[in-house]
C-alpha positions, 0 to 999 in steps of 0.5 A, a space after each residue: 813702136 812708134 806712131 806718125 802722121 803718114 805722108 800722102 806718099 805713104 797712104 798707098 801702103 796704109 791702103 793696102 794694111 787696110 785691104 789685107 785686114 779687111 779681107 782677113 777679118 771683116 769681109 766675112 760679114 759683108 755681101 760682094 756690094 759691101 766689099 766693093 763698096 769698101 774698095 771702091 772708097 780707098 781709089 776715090 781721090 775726094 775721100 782720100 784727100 779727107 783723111 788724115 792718117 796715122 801709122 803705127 810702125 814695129 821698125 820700119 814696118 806699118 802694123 796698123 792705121 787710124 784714119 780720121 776726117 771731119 777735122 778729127 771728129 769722124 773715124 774713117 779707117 782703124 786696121 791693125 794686122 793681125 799678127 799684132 792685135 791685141 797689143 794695145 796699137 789699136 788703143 794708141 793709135 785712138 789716143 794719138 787720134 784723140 790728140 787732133 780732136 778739138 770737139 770733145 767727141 769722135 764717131 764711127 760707123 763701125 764694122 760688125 768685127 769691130 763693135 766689141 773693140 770700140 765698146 772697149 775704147 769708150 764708144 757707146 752705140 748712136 744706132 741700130 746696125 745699118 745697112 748702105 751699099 752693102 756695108 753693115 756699120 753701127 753708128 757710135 760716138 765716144 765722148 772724150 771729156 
């Protein structure tokens, strides 16, 4: 397996990894509002030009993602195709995230689905379960030193 950078020519196939898991594995917990909300985000040319996005690749194949902004303080995307959960791809990608940050802490409002997983790498909760445009999220930071 090896992980990159992606280019902006490869965001559009990090944008459909994205969609597939979402459909797969967090749209249950969300109303119509929060589904669209979340796919309205990856056609916003503002949000994506925020992202940098790492990519896990099995060959050629892109098997999982790891979006930050805010100069790597903030997760925006972490998808991992299912077929291939459960590997440790998610914990590489987070390290090679890890890797940009220079403050010492990294946030995210995670998914209903995957609060148990950020627990695991580290993240402690910042909040209650929130609720904006239709997405449940619950505020959580992880501090790296």
């Amino acid at each position: 397996m090896e992980i990159k950078e992606l280019s902006s020519d490869e965001f559009n196939e990090a944008f459909c990894l994205a969609k597939s898991v979402f459909l797969e594995f967090e749209a249950p917990d969300y109303s119509e509002e929060g589904i669209q909300t979340f796919f309205n985000s990856l056609r916003d040319p503002s949000y994506i030009a925020m992202l940098k996005i790492h990519g896990a690749f099995d060959g050629r194949r892109l098997i999982g993602i790891l979006a930050t902004r805010s100069e790597g303080d903030h997760i925006a995307l972490f998808f991992v195709n299912g077929n291939f959960q459960n590997r440790g791809i998610g914990k590489q990608l987070f390290r090679r995230a890890c890797l940009d940050n220079k403050s010492g802490k990294i946030t995210v409002n995670s998914s209903p689905y995957a609060k148990e997983i950020y627990h695991h790498l580290g993240f402690t909760d910042t909040n209650t379960e929130q609720l904006t445009d239709g997405l449940r999220y619950t505020p959580m930071i992880c501090r790296l030193n």
